[in-house]
C-alpha positions as CSV (number, residue, x, y, z in Angstrom):
1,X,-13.6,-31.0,-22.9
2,X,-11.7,-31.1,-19.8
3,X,-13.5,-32.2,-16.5
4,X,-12.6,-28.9,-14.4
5,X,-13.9,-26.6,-17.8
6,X,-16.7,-28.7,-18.0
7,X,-17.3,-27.7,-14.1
8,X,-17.1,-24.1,-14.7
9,X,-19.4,-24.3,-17.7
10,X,-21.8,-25.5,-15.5
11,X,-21.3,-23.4,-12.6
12,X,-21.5,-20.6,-15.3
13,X,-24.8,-21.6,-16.2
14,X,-26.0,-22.1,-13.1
15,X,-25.4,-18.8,-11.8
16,X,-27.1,-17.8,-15.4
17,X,-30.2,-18.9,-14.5
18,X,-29.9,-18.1,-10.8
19,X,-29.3,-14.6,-11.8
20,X,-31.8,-14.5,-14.3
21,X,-34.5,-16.3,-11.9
22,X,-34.1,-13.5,-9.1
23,X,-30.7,-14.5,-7.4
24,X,-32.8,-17.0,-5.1
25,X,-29.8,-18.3,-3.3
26,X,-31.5,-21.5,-1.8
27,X,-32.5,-22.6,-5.6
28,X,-29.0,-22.9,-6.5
29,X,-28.5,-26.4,-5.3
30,X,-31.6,-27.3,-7.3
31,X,-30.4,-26.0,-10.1
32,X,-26.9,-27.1,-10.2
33,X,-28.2,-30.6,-10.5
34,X,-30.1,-30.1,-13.3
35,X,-27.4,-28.8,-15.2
36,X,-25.5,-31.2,-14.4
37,X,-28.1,-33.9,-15.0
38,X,-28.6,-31.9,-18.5
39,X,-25.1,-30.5,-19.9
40,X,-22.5,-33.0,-18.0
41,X,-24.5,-36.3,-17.2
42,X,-21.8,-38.6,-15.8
43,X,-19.1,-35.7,-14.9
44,X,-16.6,-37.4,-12.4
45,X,-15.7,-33.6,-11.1
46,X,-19.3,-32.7,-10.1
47,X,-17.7,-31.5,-6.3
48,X,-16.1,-28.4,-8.5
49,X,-18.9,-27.4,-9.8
50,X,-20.2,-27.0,-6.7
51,X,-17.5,-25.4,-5.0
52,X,-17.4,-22.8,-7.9
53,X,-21.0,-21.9,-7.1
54,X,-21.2,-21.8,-3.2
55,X,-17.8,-19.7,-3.2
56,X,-19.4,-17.1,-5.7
57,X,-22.4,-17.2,-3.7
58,X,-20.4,-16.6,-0.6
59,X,-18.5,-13.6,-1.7
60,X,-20.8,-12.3,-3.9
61,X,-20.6,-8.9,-2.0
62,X,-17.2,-8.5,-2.8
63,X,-16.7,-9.7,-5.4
64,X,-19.4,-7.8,-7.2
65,X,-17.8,-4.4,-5.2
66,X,-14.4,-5.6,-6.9
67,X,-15.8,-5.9,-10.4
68,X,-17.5,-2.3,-10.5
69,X,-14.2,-0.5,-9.2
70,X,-12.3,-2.6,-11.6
71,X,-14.9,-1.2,-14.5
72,X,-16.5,1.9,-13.3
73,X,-17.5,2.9,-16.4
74,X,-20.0,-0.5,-16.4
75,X,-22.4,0.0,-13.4
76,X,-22.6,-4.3,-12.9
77,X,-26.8,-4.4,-13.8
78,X,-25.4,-3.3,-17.1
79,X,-23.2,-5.7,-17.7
80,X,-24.3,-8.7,-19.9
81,X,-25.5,-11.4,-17.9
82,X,-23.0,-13.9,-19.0
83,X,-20.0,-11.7,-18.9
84,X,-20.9,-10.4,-15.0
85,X,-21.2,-14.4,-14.5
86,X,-17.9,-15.5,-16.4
87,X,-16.6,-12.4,-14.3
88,X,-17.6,-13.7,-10.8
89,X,-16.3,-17.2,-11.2
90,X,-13.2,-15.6,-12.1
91,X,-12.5,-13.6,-9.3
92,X,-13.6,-16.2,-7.3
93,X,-10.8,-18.6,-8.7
94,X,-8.2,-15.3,-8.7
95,X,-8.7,-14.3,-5.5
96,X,-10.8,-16.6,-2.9
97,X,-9.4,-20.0,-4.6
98,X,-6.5,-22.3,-4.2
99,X,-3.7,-20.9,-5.8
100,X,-1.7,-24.4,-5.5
101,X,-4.5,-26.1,-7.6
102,X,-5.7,-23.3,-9.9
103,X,-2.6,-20.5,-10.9
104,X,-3.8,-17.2,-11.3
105,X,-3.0,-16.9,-15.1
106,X,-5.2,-20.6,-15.3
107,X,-8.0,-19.2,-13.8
108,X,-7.7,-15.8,-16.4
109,X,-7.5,-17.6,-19.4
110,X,-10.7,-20.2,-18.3
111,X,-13.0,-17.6,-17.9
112,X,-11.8,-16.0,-20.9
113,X,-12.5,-18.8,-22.8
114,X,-15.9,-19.2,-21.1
115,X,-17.0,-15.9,-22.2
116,X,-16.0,-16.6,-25.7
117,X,-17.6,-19.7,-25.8
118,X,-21.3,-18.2,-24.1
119,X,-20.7,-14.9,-24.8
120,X,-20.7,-11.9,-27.2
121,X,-18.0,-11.5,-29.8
122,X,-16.6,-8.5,-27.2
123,X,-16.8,-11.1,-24.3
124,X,-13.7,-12.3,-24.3
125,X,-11.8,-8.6,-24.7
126,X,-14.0,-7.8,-21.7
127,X,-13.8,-10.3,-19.5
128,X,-9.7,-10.4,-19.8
129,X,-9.5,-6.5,-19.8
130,X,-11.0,-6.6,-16.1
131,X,-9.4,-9.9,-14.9
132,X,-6.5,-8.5,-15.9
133,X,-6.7,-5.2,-14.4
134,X,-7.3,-6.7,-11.4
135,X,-4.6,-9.4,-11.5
136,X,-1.7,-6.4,-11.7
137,X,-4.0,-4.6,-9.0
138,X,-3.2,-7.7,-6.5
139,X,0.7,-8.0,-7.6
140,X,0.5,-10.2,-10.5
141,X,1.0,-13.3,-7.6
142,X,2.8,-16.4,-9.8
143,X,4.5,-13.8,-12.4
144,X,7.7,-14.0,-10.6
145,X,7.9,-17.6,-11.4
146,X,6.9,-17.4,-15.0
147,X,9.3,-14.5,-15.6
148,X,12.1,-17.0,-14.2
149,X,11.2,-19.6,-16.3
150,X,10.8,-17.4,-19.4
151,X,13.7,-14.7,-19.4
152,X,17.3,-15.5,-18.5
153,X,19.3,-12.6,-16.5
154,X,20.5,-11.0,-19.2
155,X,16.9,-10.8,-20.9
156,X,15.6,-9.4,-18.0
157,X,18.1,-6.9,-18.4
158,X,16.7,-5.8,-21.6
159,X,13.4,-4.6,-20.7
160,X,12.0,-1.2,-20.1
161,X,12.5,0.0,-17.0
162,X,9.1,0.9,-15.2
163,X,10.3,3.6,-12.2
164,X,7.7,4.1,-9.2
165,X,8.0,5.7,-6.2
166,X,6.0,5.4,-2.8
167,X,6.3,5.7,1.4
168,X,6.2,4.7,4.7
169,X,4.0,7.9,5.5
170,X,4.1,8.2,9.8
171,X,3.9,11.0,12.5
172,X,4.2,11.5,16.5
173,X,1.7,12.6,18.6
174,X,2.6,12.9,22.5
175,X,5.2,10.0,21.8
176,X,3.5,7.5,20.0
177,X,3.6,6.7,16.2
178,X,1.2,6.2,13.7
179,X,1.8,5.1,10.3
180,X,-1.0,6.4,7.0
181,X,-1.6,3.0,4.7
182,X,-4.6,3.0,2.1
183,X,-6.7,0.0,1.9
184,X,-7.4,-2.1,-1.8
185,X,-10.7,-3.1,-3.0
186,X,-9.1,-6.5,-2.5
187,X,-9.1,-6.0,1.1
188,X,-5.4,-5.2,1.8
189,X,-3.7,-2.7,3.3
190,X,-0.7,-1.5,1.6
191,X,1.7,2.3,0.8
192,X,0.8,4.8,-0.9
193,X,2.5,4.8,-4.5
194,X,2.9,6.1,-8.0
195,X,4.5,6.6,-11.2
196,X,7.2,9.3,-11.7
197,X,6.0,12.3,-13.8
198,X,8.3,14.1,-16.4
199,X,10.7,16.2,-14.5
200,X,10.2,14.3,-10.9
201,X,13.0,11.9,-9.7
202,X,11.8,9.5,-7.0
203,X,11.6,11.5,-3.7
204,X,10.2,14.3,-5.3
205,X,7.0,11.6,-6.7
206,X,6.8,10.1,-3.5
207,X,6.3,13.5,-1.6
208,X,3.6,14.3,-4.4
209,X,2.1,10.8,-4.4
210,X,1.7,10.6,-0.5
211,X,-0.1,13.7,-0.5
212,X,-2.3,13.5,-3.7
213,X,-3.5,10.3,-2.2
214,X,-3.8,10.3,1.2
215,X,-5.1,14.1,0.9
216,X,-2.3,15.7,3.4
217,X,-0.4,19.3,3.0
218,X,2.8,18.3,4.5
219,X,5.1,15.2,3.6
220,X,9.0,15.4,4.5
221,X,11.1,12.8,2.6
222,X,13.6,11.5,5.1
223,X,15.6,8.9,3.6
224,X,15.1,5.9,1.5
225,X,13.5,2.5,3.1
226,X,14.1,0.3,0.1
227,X,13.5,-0.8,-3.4
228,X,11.4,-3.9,-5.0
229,X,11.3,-5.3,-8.6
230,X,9.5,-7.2,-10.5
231,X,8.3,-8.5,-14.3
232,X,4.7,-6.5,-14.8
233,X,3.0,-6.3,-18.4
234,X,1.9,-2.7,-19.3
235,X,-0.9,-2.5,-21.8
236,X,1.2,-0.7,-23.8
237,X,4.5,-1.5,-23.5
238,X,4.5,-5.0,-22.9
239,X,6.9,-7.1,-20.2
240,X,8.7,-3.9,-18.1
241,X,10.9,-4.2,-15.2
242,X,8.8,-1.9,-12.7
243,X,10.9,-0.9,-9.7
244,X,8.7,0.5,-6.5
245,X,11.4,2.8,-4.4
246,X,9.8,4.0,-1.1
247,X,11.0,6.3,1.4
248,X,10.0,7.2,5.1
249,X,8.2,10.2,4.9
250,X,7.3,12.3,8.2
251,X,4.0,14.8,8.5
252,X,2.2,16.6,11.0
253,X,-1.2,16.0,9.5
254,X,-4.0,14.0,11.4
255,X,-6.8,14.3,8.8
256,X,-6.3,11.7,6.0
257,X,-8.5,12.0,2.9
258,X,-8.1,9.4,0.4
259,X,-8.4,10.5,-3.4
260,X,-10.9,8.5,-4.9
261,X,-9.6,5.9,-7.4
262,X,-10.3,2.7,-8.7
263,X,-8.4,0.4,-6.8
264,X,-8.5,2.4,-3.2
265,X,-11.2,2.9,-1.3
266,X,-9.6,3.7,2.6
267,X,-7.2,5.2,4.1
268,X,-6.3,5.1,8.0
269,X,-3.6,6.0,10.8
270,X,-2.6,2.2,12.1
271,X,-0.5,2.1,15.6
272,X,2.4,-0.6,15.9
273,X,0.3,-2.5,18.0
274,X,-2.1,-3.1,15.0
275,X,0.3,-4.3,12.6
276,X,0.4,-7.8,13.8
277,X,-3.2,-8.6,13.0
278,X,-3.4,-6.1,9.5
279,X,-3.8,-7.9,6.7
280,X,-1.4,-6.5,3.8
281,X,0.9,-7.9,1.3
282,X,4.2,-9.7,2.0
283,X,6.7,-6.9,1.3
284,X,5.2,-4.2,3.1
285,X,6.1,-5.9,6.9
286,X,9.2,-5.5,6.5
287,X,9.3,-2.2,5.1
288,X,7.0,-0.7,8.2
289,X,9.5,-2.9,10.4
290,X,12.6,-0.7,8.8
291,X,10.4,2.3,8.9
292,X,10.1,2.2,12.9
293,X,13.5,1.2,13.4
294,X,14.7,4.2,11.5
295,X,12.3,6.4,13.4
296,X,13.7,4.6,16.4
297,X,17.5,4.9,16.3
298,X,16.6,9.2,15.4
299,X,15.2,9.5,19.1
């Protein structure tokens, strides 16, 4: 067995009995080393292990708030010990880890395995169904560079096409601007977006979108901002080339009022002052950077 799955085994059980001992965070240590002393005497990797367990343990808030949004229809007391345990060192790995050291689609496929390995026969479907929700949630970050490696141009060429549409939603208010961005349960804060329903083409789906998310009566497409692509797998479909076009849209609306959904859970007006210090995702700067100086050359 490999050193690092060896580690996560152990974590895994660790957090096992931690859990099923009453989530006693200052017994972990003690019990870390006798799992270790039991199930991996003479690991060289031991520090991982570790790490795994104290980073769980660190953003257990989180990453327990991530997993029931990502399954609602499992409150998290319900969910088998070992699979809410194979699921927290996942996330950890996917979202808190090194990226550099542990690629997303390593860390998927290790805690997949874990939960086949200590869980039920269903363990494995579960475990991937929600890593994997979450993984497209957050981008699919690293799929770029597999898609490269995998598909030459003109294969690329021959997937589905995926169409969604989205804005730069912002209004005035005695001169100032304020721009409406909805926050992840990953803690980002990104655009409103959607897919295109039968009959809409991509204005008219990012007018509806805006408003059927951020809870607002009036959205005015203005122009388009910009378009992005990428390789995303649909459950259905398979490998699809999903284009995102977004537009600046203009409203008059102060109130926002975020539909629930499972991968939102705020929305909030943001001056241009703020952006500096907001933490969203890499292609959405630039797009509130066009946005304003749009806005800016119409004065």
């Amino acid at each position: 067995m490999a050193n690092r799955h060896l580690a996560r085994s152990v974590a895994m059980q660790s957090l096992f009995e931690w859990d099923f001992s009453g989530r006693k965070d200052q017994n972990i240590g003690k019990i870390l080393d006798a799992n270790v002393k039991e199930f991996a005497p003479g690991m060289e990797d031991s520090k991982f292990a570790k790490e795994l367990v104290e980073g769980v343990l660190t953003n257990r808030t989180k990453i327990d708030s991530i997993i029931e949004k990502a399954a609602p229809e499992w409150p998290l007391e319900q969910v088998a010990m070992v699979d809410r345990n194979v699921l927290r060192i996942g996330l950890f790995e996917l979202l808190f880890g090194s990226r550099k050291e542990v690629p997303p689609k390593v860390a998927i496929n290790e805690a997949i395995e874990l939960a086949k390995t200590f869980g039920s026969e269903s363990s494995g479907r579960f475990v991937n169904g929600v890593l994997g929700t979450i993984y497209r949630e957050i981008g699919e970050p690293g799929k770029d560079e597999t898609s490269k490696k995998k598909h030459s141009l003109e294969n690329v060429g021959d997937l589905p096409i995926e169409s969604k549409a989205g804005g730069v939603v912002y209004r005035e208010d005695n001169g100032k601007l304020s721009f409406a961005l909805v926050h992840d349960v990953f803690g980002y804060w990104t655009l409103s977006k959607g897919g295109l329903e039968e009959g809409e083409d991509a204005p008219q789906a990012a007018e509806r979108e805006v408003k059927e998310e951020l809870g607002i009566e009036n959205a005015q497409v203005l122009e388009k901002l910009g378009q992005t692509e990428y390789i995303a797998k649909d459950p259905e479909k398979g490998q699809v080339r999903r284009q995102v076009a977004y537009y600046l849209i203009k409203t008059n609306d102060k109130e926002l009022d975020l539909t629930p959904s499972g991968g939102l859970d705020d929305a909030k007006w943001f001056s241009i002052k703020e952006f500096k210090d907001m933490k969203t995702y890499p292609d959405i700067k630039p797009l509130l950077e066009k946005a304003i100086e749009k806005i800016k050359s119409k004065e």
